[in-house]
Residue frames relative to the residue before (quaternion, step in Angstrom):
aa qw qx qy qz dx dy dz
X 1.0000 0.0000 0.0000 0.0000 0.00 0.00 0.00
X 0.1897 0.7773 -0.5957 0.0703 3.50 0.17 1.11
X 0.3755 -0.8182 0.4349 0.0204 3.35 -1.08 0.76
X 0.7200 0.3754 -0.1790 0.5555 4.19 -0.51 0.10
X 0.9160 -0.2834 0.0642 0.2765 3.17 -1.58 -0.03
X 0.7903 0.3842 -0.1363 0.4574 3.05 0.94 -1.31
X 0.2964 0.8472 -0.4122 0.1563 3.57 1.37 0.55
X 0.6554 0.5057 -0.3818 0.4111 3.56 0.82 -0.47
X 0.7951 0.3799 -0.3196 0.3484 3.44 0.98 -0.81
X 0.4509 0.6428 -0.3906 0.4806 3.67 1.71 -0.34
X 0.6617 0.4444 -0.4662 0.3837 3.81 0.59 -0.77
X 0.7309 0.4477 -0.2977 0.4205 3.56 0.84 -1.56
X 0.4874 0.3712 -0.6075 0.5055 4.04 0.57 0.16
X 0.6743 0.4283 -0.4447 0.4052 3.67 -0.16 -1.02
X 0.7283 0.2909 -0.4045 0.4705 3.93 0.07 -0.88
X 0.5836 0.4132 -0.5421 0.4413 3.51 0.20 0.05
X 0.3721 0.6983 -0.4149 0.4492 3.84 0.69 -0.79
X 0.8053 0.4317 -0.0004 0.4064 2.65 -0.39 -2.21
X 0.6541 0.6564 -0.0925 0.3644 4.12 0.95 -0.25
X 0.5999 0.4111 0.1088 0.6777 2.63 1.80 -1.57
X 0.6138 0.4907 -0.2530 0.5643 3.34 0.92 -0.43
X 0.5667 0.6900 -0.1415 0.4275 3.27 1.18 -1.32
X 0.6404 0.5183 0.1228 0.5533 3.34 0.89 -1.81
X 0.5900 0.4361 -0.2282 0.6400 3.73 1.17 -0.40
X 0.6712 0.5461 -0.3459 0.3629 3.43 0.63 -1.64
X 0.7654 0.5163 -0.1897 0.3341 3.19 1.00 -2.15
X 0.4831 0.7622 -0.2922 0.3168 3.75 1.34 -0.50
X 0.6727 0.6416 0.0018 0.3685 2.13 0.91 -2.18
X 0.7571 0.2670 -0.0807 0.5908 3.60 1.27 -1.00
X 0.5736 0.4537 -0.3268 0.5986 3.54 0.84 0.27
X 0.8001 0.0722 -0.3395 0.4892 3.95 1.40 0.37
X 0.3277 0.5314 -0.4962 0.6034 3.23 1.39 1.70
X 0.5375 0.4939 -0.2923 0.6178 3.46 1.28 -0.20
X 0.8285 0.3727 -0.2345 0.3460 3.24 -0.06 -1.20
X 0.5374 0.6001 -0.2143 0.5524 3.57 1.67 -0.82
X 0.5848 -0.5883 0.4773 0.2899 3.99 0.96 -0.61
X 0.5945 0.5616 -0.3771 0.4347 3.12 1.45 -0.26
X 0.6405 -0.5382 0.4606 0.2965 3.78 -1.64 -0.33
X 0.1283 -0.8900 0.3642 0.2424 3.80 -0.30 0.89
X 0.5307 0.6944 -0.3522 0.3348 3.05 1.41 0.41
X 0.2518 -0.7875 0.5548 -0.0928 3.28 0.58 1.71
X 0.4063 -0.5909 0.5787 0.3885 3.59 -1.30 0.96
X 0.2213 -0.5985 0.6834 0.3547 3.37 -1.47 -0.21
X 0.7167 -0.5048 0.4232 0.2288 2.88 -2.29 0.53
X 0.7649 -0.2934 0.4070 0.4039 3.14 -1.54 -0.43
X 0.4407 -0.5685 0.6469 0.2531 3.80 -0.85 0.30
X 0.0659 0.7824 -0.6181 -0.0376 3.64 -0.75 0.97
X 0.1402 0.7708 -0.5675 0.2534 3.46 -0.74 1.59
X 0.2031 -0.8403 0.5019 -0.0262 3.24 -0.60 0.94
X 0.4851 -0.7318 0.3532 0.3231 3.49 1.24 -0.14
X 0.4327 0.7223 -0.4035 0.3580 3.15 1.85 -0.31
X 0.0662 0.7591 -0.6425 -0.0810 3.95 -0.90 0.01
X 0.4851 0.5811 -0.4523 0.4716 3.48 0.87 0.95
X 0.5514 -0.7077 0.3369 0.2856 3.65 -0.30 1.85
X 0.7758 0.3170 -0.3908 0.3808 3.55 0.50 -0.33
X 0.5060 0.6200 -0.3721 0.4702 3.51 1.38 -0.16
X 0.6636 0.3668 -0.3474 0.5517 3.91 1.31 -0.90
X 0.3272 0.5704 -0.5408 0.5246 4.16 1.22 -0.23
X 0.6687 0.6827 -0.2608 0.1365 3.25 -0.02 -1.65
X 0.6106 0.4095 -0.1031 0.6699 3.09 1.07 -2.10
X 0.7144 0.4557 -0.4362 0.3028 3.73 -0.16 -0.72
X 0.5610 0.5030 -0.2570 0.6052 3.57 1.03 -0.95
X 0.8324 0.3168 -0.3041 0.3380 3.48 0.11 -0.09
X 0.3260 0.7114 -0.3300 0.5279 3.42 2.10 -0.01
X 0.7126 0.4912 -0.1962 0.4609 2.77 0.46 -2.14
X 0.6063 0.6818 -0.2802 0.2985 3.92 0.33 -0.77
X 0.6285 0.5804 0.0376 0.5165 2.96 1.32 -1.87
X 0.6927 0.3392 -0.1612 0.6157 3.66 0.71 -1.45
X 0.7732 0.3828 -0.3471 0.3676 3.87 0.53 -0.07
């Protein structure tokens, strides 16, 4: 839920984001497959803050990104 001016171009970085990330996921399990292994990885926690103010959703992403590295 991003809001104000700069909405059109903040969504399409994020869906691209969000694409690439996507595309990582699907690798990822197609050479856990391909190795013999299982692709049904647990998922993580759900990170949401309730914020909907762009630097607060920046916020959560930067801190994902932190976590997964």
């Amino acid at each position: 839920m991003v809001y104000r001016y700069n909405r059109i171009p903040i969504i399409s970085w994020i869906r691209e984001q969000a694409t690439g990330s996507l595309a990582h996921a699907q690798e990822a399990g197609e050479l856990i497959a391909h190795l013999g292994g299982h692709s049904s990885l647990a998922i993580g926690p759900l990170l949401e803050t309730q914020q909907h103010v762009i630097g607060e959703i920046l916020r959560e992403s930067l801190g994902h990104e932190g976590e997964v590295l």
